[in-house]
C-alpha positions in Angstrom: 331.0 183.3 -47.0 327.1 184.2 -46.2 326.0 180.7 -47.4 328.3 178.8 -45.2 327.4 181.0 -42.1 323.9 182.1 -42.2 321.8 179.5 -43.6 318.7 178.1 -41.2 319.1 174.6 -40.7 316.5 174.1 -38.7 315.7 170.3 -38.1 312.6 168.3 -36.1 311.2 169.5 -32.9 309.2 167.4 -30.8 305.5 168.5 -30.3 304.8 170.0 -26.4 302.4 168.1 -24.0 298.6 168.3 -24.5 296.4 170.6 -22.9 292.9 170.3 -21.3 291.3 173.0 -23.2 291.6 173.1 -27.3 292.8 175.9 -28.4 290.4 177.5 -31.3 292.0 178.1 -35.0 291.1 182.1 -34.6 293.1 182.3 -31.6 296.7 181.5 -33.2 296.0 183.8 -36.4 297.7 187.0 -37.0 301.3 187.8 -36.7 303.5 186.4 -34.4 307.7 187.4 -33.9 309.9 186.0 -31.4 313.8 185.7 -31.9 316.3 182.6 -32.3 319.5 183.2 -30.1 322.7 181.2 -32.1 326.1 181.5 -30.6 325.7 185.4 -29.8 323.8 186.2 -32.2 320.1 187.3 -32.5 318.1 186.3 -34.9 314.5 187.9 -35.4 311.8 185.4 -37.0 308.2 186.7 -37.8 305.1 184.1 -38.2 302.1 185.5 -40.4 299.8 182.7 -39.8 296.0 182.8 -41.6 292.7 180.9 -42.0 292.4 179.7 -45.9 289.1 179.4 -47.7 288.4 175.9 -46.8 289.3 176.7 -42.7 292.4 175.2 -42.6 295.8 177.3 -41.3 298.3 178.3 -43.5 301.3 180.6 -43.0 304.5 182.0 -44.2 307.9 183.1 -42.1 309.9 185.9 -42.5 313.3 186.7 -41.1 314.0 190.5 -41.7 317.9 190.7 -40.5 318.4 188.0 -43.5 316.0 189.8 -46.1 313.9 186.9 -46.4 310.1 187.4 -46.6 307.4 184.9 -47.5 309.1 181.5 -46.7 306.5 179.0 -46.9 305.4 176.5 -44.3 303.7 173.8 -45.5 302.2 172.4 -43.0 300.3 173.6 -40.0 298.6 172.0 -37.4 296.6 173.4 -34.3 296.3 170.2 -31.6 294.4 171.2 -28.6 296.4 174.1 -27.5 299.5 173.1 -28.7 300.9 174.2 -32.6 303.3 172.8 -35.1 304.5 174.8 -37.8 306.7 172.3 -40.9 308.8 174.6 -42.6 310.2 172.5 -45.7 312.1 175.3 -47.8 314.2 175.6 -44.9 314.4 172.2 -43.2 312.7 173.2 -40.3 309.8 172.5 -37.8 308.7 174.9 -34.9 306.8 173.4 -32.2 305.3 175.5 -29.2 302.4 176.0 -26.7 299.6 178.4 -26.1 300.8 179.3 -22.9 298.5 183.2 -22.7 296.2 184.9 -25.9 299.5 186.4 -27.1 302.5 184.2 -26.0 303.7 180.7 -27.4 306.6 178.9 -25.8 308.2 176.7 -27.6 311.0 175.2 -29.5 313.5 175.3 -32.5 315.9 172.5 -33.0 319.4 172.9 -34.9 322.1 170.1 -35.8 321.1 168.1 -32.9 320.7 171.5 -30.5 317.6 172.9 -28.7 316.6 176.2 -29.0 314.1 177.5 -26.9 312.4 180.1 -28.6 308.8 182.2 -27.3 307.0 184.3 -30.0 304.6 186.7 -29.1 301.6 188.0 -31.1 302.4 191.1 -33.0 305.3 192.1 -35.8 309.1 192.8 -35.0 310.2 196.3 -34.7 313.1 196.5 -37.3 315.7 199.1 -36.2 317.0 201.4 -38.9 320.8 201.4 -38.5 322.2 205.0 -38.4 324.2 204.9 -41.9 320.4 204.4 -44.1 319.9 207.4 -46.2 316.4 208.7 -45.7 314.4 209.6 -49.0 314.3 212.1 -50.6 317.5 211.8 -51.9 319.7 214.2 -53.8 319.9 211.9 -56.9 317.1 209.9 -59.2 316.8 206.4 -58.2 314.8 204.4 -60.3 313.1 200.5 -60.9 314.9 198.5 -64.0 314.3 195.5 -64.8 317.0 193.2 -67.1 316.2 190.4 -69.0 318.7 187.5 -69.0 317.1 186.0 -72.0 319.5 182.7 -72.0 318.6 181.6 -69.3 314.6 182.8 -69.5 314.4 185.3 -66.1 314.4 189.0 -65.5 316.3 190.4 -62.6 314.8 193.3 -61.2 316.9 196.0 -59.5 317.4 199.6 -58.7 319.7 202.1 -60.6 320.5 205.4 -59.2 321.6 208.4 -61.1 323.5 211.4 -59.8 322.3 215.3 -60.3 323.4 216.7 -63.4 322.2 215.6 -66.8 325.3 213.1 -67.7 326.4 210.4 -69.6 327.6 210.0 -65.8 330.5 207.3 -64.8 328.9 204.0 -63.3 329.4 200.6 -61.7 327.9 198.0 -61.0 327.4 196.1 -57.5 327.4 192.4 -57.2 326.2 190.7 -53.5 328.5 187.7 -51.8 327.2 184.7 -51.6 323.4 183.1 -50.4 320.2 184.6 -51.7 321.2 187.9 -51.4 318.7 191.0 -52.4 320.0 194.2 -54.5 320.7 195.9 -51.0 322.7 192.7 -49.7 320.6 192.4 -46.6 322.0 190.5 -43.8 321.3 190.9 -40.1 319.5 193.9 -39.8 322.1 195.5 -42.2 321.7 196.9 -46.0 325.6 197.4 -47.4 325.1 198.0 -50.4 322.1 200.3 -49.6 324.4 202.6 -48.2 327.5 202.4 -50.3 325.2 202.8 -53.4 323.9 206.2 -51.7 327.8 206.9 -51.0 328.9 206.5 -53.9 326.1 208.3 -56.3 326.4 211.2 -53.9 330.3 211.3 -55.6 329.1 211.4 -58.7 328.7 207.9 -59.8 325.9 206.0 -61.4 325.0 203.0 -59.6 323.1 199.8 -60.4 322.2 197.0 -58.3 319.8 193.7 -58.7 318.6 191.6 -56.7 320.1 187.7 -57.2 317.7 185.5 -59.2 315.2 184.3 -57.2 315.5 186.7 -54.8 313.3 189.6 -54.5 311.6 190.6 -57.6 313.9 188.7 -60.1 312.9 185.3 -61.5 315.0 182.1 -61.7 316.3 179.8 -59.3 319.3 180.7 -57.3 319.5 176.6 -55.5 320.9 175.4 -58.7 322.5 177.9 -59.6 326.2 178.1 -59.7 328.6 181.1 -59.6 329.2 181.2 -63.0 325.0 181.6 -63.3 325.5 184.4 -61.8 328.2 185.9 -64.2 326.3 184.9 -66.8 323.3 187.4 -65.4 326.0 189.9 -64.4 327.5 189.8 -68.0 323.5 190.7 -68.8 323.4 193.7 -66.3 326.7 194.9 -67.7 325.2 195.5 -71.3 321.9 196.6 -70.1 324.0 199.6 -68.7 326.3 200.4 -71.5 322.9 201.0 -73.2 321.9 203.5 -71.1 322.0 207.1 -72.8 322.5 208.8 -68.9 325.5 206.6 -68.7 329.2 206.8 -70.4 329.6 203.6 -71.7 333.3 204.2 -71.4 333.3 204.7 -67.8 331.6 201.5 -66.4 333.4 199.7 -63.3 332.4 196.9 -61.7 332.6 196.0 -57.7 332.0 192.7 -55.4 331.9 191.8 -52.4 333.0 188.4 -51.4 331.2 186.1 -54.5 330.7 189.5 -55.8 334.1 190.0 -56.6 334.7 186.4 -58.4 331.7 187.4 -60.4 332.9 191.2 -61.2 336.4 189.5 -62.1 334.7 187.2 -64.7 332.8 189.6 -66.3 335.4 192.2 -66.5 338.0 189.4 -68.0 335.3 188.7 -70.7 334.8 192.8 -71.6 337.9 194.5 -72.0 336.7 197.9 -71.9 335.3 197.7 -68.6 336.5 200.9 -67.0 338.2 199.4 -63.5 337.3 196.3 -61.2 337.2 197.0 -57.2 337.1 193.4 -55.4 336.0 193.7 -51.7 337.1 190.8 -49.2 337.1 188.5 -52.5 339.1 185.2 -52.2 342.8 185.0 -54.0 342.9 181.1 -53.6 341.1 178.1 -54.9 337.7 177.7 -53.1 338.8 174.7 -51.1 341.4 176.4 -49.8 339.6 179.3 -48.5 337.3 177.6 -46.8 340.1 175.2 -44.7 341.7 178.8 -43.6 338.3 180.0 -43.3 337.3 177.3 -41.0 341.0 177.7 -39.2 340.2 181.3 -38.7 336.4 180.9 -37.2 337.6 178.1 -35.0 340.5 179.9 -33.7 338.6 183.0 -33.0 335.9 180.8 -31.3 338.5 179.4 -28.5 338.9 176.1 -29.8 342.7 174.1 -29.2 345.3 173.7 -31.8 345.2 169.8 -31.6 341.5 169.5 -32.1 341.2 172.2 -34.9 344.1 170.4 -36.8 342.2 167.1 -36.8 339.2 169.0 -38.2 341.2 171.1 -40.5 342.4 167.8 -41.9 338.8 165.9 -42.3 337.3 169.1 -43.7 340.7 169.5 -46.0 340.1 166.0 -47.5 336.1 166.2 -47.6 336.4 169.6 -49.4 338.6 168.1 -52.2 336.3 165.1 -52.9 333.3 167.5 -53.3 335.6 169.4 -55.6 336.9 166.6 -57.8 334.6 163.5 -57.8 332.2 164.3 -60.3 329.4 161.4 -59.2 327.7 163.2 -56.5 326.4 160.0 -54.9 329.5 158.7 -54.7 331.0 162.0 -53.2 328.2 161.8 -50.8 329.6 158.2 -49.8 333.1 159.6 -49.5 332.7 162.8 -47.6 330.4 160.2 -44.7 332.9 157.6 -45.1 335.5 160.4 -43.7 333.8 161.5 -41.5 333.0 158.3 -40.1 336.5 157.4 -40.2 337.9 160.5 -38.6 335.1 160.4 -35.3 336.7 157.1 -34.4 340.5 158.1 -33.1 338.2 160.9 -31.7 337.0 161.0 -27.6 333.4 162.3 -27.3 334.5 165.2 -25.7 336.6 166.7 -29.0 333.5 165.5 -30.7 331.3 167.7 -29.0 333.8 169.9 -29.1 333.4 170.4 -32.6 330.1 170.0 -33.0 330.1 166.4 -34.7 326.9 165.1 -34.5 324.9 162.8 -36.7 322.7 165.5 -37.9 325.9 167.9 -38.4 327.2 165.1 -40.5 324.1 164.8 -42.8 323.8 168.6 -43.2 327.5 169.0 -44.2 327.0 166.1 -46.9 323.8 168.3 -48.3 325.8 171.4 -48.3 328.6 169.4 -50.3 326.5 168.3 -52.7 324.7 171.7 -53.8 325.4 172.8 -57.2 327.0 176.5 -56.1 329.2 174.7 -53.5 330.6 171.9 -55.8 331.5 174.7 -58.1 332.9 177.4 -55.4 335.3 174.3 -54.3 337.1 173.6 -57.5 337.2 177.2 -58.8 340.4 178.8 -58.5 340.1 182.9 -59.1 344.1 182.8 -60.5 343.4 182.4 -63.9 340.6 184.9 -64.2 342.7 187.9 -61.9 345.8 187.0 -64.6 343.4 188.3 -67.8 342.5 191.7 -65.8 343.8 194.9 -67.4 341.9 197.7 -66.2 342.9 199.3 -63.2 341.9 196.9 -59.9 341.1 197.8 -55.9 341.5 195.1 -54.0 340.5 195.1 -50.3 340.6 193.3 -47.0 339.6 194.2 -43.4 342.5 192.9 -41.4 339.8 191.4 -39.2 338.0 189.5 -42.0 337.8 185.9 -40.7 335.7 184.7 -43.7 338.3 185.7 -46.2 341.2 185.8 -44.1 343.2 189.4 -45.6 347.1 188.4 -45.7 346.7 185.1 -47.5 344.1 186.4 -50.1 345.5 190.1 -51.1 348.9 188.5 -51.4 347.0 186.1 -53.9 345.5 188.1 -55.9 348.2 190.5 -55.8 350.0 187.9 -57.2 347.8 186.9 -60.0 347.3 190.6 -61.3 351.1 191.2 -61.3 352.1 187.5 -63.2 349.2 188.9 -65.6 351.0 192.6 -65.9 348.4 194.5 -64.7 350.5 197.2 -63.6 347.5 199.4 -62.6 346.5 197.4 -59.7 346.3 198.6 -55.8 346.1 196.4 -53.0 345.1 197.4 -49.4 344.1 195.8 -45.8 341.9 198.1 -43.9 342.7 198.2 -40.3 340.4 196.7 -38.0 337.5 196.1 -40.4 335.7 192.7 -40.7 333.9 190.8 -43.8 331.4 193.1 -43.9 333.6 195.8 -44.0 332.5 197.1 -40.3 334.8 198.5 -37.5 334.7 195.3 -35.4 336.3 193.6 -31.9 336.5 190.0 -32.7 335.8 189.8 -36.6 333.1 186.8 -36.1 330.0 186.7 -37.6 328.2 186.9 -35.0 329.0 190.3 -34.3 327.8 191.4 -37.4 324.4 192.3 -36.2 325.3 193.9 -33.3 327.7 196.2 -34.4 326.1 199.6 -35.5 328.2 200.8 -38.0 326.8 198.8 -41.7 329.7 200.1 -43.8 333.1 201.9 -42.2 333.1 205.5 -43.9 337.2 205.0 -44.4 336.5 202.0 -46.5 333.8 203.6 -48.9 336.1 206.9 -48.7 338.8 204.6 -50.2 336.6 203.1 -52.8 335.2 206.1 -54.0 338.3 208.4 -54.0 340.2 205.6 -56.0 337.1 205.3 -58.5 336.9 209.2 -59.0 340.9 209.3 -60.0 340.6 206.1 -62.5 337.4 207.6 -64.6 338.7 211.5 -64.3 
């Protein structure tokens, strides 16, 4: 899942030497980019750092590849020519020096690991991958809002409309997990940009939000759970059926990852929804996705069988406790306690290994203890797949390391047939990873490198499947 894999836990940094010569506040101002390099991956960060009214320096971050813009820093501090930038919405603290009138060398710090990282005054070029459509387009798009009045926020989104004057067929898209925007930005890609274009070019109606919080929509998405956002799913779902350019008859729903736990609860809860189509989404309880999940990263990564089974089986037992005790403090106690327990029939060497660390350990406890995780853990997508009806896609890449293909489509295969859903098709793409890209290894840290945003074979499959269930 995105959460698990791209969140920026970036931890303390220790300031550089002092300089002879202060550096003035005018010099650092402007915008500043410079890039974090993390197991393979690249990972473009942008500083827009001002004077405020009083004189003092504030700033924000942005990291384009991830969609996020704006993340405030809340404290900066300019000591002779050396700057510190604390970065509380993240957990992180960049420190660097003023080493030229456009150049800053300095450092990030991550779990207990130094990054070095330089910025350089100016923004980031972002790259458009090749798949973006380029306006004008052949089809309306236009701004909606939705207004999830239970829980007091409006989601903001785009819908887009094909040629012709309708009621048109539609569905809806719903992002994985993390913050995710109504194009599901992540490292320099858009995939649901570009399978929104796709599939309105075929003739569908397409809607897509941004997650609350995210974006233009309100609410909060840290405390907010997976069945949150059904709940403003559910609300995007009527706002559509209201629409006089859409057949309310003809309305599908389709996630990726999250997405599709979230497009299977809404469609269990509205019977008329016209068909479901789940990309990579998990078949098993949460807990055990992310043990095979873990087994599949680590094994792709190089590490040995004996080492990975020892982890396999702390992470096994720490994932049920955050799934079952319902005390958070004391699952806090628990998951340490294991971990604690496990590092001592370990040598330092499989330690490092696996990257056990004190400050690994404290992050993995604050991950465990978030609302959406707790949830995720102990939520077991059987029971919801059994009340489906309406025809269902389900796909996998056969790369997919997040949500590893055989054991998941055989899950949910399972699920929709025990439920009699005899209108179900289930299919592993060839070669294609989480994402649904043409990929080498599957990891995730190919993700950004890789060109290709969506494979045309698996949007081809979606939308030939879609046009035969609505005709």
């Amino acid at each position: 899942m995105n959460r698990l894999l791209l969140l920026l836990l970036l931890l303390s940094a220790p300031l550089v030497a002092l300089a002879q010569q202060p550096v003035q506040p005018e010099q650092v101002t402007g915008t500043w980019n410079g890039a974090l390099s993390v197991s393979g991956m690249r990972l473009p960060l942008v500083l827009h750092i001002s004077m405020s009214e009083n004189g003092s320096l504030v700033a924000t971050m942005d990291s384009p590849q991830q969609g996020a813009k704006g993340i405030p820093v809340q404290e900066v501090k300019l000591s002779q020519d050396s700057l510190y930038l604390n970065i509380r919405a993240i957990g992180g603290i960049y420190a660097g020096k003023l080493v030229g009138p456009e150049t800053i060398n300095g450092y990030w710090k991550q779990n207990g690991q130094t990054f070095p990282m330089q910025i350089k005054k100016g923004a980031v070029e972002i790259v458009r991958k090749p798949q973006e459509p380029v306006r004008p387009y052949p089809y309306q798009e236009q701004e909606v809002t939705v207004a999830n009045k239970a829980a007091g926020i409006t989601l903001a989104g785009t819908l887009t409309l094909p040629q012709g004057k309708g009621p048109h067929p539609a569905v809806i898209l719903f992002t994985g997990s993390g913050q995710q925007d109504r194009d599901m930005s992540v490292l320099g890609h858009k995939p649901f940009l570009v399978l929104a274009d796709h599939l309105t070019r075929q003739g569908f109606a397409v809607l897509r939000l941004d997650d609350r919080g995210v974006g233009k929509s309100g609410g909060n998405a840290v405390t907010a759970t997976t069945q949150d956002f059904a709940l403003d799913a559910q609300v995007a779902y009527t706002f559509l059926k209201d629409r006089k350019e859409i057949n309310p008859k003809k309305i599908g729903l389709l996630g990726l990852s999250e997405g599709a736990l979230i497009a299977s609860k809404v469609a269990a809860a509205n019977k008329e929804v016209a068909f479901v189509v789940l990309m990579a989404g998990n078949g098993v309880r949460g807990a055990e996705l992310l043990v095979s999940q873990n087994e599949a990263l680590y094994k792709a990564s190089g590490i040995p069988d004996a080492p990975l089974q020892q982890l396999l089986k702390l992470r096994r037992a720490q994932f049920e406790v955050a799934a079952t005790e319902a005390d958070i403090a004391e699952a806090a106690k628990k998951i340490m306690t294991l971990e604690q327990d496990a590092k001592i029939n370990m040598t330092e060497e499989v330690k490092q290994l696996l990257g056990l660390t004190a400050e690994s350990e404290k992050a993995l406890v604050t991950q465990l203890s978030m609302p959406w995780m707790r949830y995720f853990l102990a939520y077991d997508p059987a029971p919801t797949l059994r009340q489906l009806r309406m025809p269902v896609l389900a796909l996998n890449g056969s790369k997919d390391l997040q949500v590893p293909a055989a054991t998941n489509l055989a899950a949910t295969e399972k699920a929709l047939k025990t439920g009699g859903n005899k209108r179900y098709t289930v299919k592993e793409l060839q070669g294609l990873n989480h994402l649904f890209q043409t990929a080498v290894t599957g990891l995730h840290t190919e993700y950004g490198s890789i060109e290709e945003t969506m494979a045309p074979v698996a949007m081809e499959t979606i939308s030939a499947w879609m046009k035969e269930v609505v005709k």
